[in-house]
N, C-alpha and C positions, 0 to 999 in steps of 0.2 A: 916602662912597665905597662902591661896591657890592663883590659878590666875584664872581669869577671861578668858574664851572664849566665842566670838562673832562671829554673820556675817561680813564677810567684810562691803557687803553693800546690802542694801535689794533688790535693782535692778539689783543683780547680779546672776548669777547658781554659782560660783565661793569663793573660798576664807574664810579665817576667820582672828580674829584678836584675839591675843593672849595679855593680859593685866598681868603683872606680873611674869611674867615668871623668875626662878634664878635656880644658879647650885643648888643649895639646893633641888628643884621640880625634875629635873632631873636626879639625881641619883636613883630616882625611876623607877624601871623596867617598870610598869606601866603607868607613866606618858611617858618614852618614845618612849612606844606602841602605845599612845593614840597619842601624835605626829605625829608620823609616819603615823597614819590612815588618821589623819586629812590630810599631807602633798598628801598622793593617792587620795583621796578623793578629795579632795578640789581643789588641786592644787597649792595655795601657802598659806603663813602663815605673815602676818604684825604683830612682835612682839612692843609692846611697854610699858612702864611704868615699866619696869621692869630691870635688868642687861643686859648691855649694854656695852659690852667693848670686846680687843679684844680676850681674853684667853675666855671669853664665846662665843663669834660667834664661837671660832672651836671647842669648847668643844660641843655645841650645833648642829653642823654642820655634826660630828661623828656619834653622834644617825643615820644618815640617809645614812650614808655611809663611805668609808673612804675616804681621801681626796685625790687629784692625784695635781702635778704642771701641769701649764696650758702650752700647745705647744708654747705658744707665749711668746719665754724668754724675752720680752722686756719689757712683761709688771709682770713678778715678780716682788715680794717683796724680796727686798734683805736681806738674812739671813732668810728668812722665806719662806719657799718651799711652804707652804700651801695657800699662800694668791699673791692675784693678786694686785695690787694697780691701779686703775684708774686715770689721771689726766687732767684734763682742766687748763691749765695757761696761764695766756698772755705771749706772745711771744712765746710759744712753744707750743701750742695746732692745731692740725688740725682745720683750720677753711673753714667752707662750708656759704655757701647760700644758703635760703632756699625759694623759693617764695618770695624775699627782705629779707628775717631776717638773718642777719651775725649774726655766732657764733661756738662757741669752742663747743666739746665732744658732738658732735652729732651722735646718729644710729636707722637707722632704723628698721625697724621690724624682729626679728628673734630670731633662737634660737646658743646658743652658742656652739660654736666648731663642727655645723653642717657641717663644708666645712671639715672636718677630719671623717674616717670611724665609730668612736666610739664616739658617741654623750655619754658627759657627762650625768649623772641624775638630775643635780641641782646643785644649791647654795646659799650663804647667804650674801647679800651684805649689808653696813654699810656706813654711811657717816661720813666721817673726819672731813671734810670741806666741808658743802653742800653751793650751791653759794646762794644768796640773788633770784635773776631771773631765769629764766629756770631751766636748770639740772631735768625736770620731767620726772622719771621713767614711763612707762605706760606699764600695762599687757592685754593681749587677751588670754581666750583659749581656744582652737581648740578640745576640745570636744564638747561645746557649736557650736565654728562653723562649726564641719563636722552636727551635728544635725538638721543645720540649713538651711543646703543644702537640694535642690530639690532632689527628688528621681531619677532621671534620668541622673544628675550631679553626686549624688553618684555611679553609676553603670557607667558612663562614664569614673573615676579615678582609678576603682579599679585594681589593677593592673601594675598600672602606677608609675615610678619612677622619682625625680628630680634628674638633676647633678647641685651641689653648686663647688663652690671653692672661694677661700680668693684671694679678689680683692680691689681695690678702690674704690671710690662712684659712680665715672665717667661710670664703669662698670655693675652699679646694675639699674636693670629696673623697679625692682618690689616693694623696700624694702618700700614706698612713692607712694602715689598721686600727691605729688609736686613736683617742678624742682628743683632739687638738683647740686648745681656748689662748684667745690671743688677753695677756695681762696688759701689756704698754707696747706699743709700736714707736718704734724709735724714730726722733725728726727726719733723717736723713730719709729713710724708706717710705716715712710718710709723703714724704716731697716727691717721691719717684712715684707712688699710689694716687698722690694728687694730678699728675700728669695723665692719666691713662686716657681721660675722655680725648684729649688734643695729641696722644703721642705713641699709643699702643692699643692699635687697631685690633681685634680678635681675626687671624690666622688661622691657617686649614691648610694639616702635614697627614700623606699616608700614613695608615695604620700599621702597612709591610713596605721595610729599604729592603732594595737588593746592593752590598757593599758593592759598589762600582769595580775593586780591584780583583773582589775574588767569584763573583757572582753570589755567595751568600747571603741567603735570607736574613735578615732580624725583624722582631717584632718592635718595629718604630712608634712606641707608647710612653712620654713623662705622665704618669701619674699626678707632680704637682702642675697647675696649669692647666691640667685637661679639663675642659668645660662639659664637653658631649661629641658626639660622634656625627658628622654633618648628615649623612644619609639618614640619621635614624632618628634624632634629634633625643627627647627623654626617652623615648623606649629602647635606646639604645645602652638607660644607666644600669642598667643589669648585666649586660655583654661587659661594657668599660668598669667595672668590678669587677666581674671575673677574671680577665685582662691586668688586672693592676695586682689583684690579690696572687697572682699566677706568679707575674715580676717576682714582686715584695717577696713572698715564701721562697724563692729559689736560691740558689748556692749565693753569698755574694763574700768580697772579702773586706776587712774592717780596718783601717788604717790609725792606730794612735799618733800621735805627730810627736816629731821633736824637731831640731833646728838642722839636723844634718842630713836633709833629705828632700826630695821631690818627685812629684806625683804630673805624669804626663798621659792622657788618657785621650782616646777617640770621641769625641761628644759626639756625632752620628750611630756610633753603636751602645756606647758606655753610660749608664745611669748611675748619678752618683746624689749621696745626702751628707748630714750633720748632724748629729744628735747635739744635745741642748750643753751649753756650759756655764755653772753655774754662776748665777746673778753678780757675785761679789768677784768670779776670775773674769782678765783681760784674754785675748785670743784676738791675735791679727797675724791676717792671712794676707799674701800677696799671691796674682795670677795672671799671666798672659793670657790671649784670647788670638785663638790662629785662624789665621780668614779664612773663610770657605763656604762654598753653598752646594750641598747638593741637586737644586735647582726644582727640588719638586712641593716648596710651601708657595701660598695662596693668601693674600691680605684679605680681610672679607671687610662688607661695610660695617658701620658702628649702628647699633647696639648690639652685642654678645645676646641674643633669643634664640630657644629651641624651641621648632613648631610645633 
């Protein structure tokens, strides 16, 4: 029996949904080609209705690269190099505020491992235990919105670099439109927060990727992480708002989770978050991390200052 591909959603430039999907399909050279295209292409892939467990998420995950463990040893899976485990639990989840809304495992807009010189290509995340309320994934991406830019706005960026690094919430201006107040920081992330002076240098990625496979612009901006703009340093915080608010406002699509399904997206083009889930539900997440470097981030020295 074959599987099924779809548009994600008709209102989108982005995405497809893959229906059926098994290792059986994919030990086809072809069908992993066809993958692959889809995943350049497209940008991400919403598998469902098909094999769903976790020796196919890395098996499935390989096709598009090999896997790397993630810098943040706090959030492996133990005994499993490959896989990150995510968790929201009461009494131990970071919990923020959100414009009024308290809640656990919340982030805002961005791409992963962007505050390290070597932005990963992707990955494949999976719900263990997705919560009843919140925990919605949401995607944007930034090839749609560098296209979406003025022509003047584009010639204004080009050229132009961000410096990210791995901070707390308290620190991030851009990742939200909303007031974001941190209640409790969970140990685990504190530990990885406590690292930063010895272990997560502040880094410097253009402002514009050209996708290596297709020539394609995108507007290469994580809103959470972003510190400032290295050329322009604070008088640059008004462009990097307008920039972010450009993101945030555009089409994005919003993923509720349940157990029979996974989410495979390009982290070079694709910006993704979480909205908050409440204090008392659990929510764990598992995800691969597929090696790659586009080869154009920059380690800068320590201390993160804008001149």
């Amino acid at each position: 029996m074959s599987f099924i591909v779809e548009p994600l959603s008709p209102e989108l430039t982005f995405g497809k949904t893959i229906r059926g999907l098994t290792s059986e399909h994919i030990k086809d050279p072809a069908v992993r080609d066809q993958l692959r295209q889809y995943w350049v292409r497209d940008g991400m892939i919403v598998f469902r209705d098909g094999e769903i467990n976790e020796e196919f998420q890395l098996a499935l995950s390989r096709i598009f690269g090999p896997l790397e463990a993630h810098p943040v040893k706090e959030i492996r899976t133990e005994g499993k190099p490959d896989l990150i485990t995510l968790k929201s639990e009461p009494n131990s989840a970071t919990v923020v505020d959100i414009d009024g809304d308290v809640g656990g495992g919340y982030l805002g807009w961005h791409k992963d491992l962007v505050y390290v010189q070597h932005i990963n290509h992707g990955g494949i995340l999976r719900a263990l235990t997705p919560s009843k309320a919140g925990g919605i994934t949401g995607f944007i991406d930034q090839i749609d919105a560098y296209e979406r830019l003025p022509d003047d706005l584009k010639k204004r960026i080009e050229g132009l670099h961000v410096v990210y690094q791995m901070a707390p919430f308290n620190a991030q201006r851009y990742m939200t439109r909303a007031t974001v107040k941190i209640v409790s920081t969970a140990p685990m992330i504190q530990r990885a927060l406590d690292r930063i002076p010895q272990d997560f240098p502040p880094v410097s990625h253009p402002l514009v990727f050209v996708q290596p496979d297709t020539g394609r612009r995108a507007l290469n901006l994580s809103p959470f992480f972003a510190m400032y703009i290295e050329e322009l340093g604070e008088d640059g915080h008004e462009l990097l708002t307008t920039l972010a608010h450009h993101i945030i406002d555009g089409p994005a699509y919003h993923h509720k989770w349940g157990t029979g399904e996974m989410i495979l997206w390009d982290n070079w083009r694709m910006l993704h978050s979480v909205t908050p889930t409440p204090v008392d539900e659990e929510r764990v997440m598992q995800r691969t991390t597929i090696q790659g470097d586009y080869g154009l981030g920059r380690t800068l020295e320590f201390p993160v200052a804008a001149e």
